[in-house]
Phi, psi and omega in degrees: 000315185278011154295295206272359146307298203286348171265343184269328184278340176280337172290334209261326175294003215293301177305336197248339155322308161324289187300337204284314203292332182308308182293355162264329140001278150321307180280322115025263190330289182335282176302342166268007209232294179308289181338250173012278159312339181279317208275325193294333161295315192274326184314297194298305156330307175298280183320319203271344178309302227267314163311334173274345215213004184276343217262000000 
């Protein structure tokens, strides 16, 4: 019974569940992208440091 509560509010809320989770999603991405991206930059940094400074 408290399913098919919680499934009839979650059906009148759909759109709008929708909309939050597309955008925490998107911010999700967003930080693992950034994350990524940062470490492939301190990655690159290093090496090209270590490469310069090797001789």
């Amino acid at each position: 019974m408290d399913s098919i509560i919680f499934f009839g509010s979650k059906n009148l809320q759909s759109d709008k569940l929708r909309n939050i989770s597309f955008y925490f999603t998107n911010i999700f991405l967003k930080d693992i992208l950034i994350d990524i991206s940062g470490s492939w930059m301190t990655l690159l940094l290093k090496s090209s440091y270590k490469f310069l400074h090797n001789d």
